[in-house]
Residue frames relative to the residue before (quaternion, step in Angstrom):
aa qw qx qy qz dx dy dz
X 1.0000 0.0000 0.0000 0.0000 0.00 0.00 0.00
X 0.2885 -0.7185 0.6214 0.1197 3.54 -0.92 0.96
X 0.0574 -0.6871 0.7079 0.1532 3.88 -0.69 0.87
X 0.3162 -0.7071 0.6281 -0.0742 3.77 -1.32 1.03
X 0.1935 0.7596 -0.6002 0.1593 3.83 -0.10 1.25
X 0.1602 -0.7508 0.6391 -0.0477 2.83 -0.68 1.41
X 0.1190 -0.8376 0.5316 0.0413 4.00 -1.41 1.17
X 0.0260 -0.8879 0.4570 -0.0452 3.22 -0.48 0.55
X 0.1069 -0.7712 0.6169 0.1151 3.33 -1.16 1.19
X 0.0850 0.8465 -0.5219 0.0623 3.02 -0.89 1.36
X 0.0979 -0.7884 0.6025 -0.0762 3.71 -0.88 1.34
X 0.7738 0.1979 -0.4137 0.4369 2.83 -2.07 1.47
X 0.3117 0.6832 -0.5900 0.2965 3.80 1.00 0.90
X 0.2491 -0.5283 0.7257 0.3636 4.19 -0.43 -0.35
X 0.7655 -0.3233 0.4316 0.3510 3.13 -2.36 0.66
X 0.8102 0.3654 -0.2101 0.4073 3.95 0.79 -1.13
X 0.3730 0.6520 -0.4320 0.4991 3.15 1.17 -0.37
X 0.7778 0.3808 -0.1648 0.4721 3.74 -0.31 -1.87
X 0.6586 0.4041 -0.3940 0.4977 4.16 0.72 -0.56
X 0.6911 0.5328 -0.2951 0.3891 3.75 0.63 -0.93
X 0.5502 0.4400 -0.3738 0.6033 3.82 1.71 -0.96
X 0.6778 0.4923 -0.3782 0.3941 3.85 -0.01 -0.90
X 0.6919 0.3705 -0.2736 0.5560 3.77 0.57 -0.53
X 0.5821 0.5393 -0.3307 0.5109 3.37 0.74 -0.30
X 0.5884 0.4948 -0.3338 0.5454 3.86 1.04 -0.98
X 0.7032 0.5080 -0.3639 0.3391 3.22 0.47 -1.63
X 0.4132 0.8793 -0.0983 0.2154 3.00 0.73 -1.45
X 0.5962 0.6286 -0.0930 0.4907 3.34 1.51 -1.75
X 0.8017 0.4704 -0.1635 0.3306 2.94 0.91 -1.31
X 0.6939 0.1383 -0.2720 0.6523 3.45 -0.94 1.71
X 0.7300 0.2788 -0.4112 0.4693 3.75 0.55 0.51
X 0.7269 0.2599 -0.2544 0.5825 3.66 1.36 0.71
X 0.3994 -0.8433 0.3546 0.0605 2.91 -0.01 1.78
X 0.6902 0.3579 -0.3393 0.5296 3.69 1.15 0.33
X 0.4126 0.6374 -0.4714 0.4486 3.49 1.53 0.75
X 0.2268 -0.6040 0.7463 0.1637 4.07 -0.27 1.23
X 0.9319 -0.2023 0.1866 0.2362 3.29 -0.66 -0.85
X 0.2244 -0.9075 0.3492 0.0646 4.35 -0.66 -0.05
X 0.0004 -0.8245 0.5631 -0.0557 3.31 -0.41 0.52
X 0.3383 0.6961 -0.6091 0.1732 3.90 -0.56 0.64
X 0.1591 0.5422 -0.8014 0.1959 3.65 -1.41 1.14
X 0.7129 -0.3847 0.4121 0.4171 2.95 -2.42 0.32
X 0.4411 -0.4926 0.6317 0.4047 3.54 -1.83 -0.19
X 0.1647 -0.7272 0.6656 -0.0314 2.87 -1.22 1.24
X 0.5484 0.5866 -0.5014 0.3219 4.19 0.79 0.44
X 0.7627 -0.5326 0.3400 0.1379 2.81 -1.52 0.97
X 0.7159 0.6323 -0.0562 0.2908 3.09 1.35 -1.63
X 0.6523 -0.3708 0.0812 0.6560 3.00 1.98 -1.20
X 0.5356 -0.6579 0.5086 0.1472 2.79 -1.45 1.81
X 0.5185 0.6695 -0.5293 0.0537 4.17 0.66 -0.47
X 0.6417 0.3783 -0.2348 0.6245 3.67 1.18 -0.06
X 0.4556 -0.6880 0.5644 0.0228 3.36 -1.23 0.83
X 0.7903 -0.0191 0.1505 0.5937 3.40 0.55 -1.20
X 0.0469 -0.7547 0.6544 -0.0053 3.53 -1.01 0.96
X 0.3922 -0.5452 0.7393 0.0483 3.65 -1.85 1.02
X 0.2865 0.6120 -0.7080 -0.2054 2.92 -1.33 0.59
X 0.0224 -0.8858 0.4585 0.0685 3.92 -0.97 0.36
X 0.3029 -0.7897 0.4949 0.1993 3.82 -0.70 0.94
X 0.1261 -0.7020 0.6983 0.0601 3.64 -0.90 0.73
X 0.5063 -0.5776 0.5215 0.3717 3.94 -1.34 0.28
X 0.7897 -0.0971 -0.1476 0.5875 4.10 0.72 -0.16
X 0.8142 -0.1722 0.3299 0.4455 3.55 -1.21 -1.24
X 0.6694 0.6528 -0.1524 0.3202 2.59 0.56 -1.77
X 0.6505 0.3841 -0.1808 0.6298 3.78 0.96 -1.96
X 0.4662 0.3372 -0.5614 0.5948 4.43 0.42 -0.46
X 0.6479 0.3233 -0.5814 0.3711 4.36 -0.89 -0.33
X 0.7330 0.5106 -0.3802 0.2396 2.78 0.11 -1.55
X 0.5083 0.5254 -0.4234 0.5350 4.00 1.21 -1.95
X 0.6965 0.5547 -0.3991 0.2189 4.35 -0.04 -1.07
X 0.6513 0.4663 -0.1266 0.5851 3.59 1.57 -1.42
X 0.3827 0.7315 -0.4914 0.2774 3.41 1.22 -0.36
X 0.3868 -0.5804 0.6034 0.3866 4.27 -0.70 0.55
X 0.7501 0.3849 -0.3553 0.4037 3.63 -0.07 -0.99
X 0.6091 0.5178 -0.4134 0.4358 3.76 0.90 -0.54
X 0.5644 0.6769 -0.2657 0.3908 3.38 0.84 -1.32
X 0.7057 0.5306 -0.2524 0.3958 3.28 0.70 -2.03
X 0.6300 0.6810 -0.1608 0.3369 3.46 0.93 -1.53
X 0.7116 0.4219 -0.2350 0.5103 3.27 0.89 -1.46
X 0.7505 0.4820 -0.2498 0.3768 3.86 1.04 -0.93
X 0.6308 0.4359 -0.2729 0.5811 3.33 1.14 -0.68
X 0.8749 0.2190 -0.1032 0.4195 4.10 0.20 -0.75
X 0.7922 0.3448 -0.3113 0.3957 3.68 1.40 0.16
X 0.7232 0.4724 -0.2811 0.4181 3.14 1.19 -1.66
X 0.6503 0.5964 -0.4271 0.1977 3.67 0.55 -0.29
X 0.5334 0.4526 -0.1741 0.6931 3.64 2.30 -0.38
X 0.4757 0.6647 -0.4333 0.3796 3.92 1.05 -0.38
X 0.0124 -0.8072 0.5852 -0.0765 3.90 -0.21 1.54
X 0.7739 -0.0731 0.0360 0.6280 3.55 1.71 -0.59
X 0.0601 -0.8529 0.5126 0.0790 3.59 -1.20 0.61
X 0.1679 -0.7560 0.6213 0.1195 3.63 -0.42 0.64
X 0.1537 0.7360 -0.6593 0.0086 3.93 -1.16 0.50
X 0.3760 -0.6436 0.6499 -0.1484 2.91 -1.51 1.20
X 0.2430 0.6533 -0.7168 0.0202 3.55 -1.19 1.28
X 0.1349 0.6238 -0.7697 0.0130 3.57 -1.67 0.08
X 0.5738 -0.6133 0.5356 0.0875 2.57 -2.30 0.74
X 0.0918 -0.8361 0.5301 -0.1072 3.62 0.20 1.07
């Protein structure tokens, strides 16, 4: 199993903007069929604010994480509800 965290600093979203991307993430699930499983809200730690919002997601190898990446509906998501507020990203895979 491949776990897949993906970070993101993202600025100038409104209150609806940031609810409409998060349901939209959430969303994914069960409509991409190499998505095991999801998690995605704002950061909310004390320690450090450099990321805003954090993914985390499990796929069964590599290969099905490409495939969830090339996905249209994944694609659509990232252009329409992230990259336009996307100031920094951090990602993370391992086998677990």
């Amino acid at each position: 199993m491949i776990k897949h965290i993906a970070a993101f600093r993202l600025e100038g979203q409104s209150p609806e903007q940031e609810a409409a991307m998060l349901a939209a993430i959430r969303g994914l699930m069960g409509k991409i069929p190499e998505l095991q499983n999801l998690t995605a809200g704002r950061n909310i730690s004390p320690r450090d604010d450099s990321m805003t919002h954090c993914l985390v997601m499990e796929f069964d190898d590599m290969d099905a994480m490409m495939r969830y990446i090339d996905h249209p509906l994944h694609v659509e998501v990232v252009e329409k509800h992230v990259a336009p507020w996307r100031k920094a990203r951090m990602i993370a895979d391992y086998e677990f």
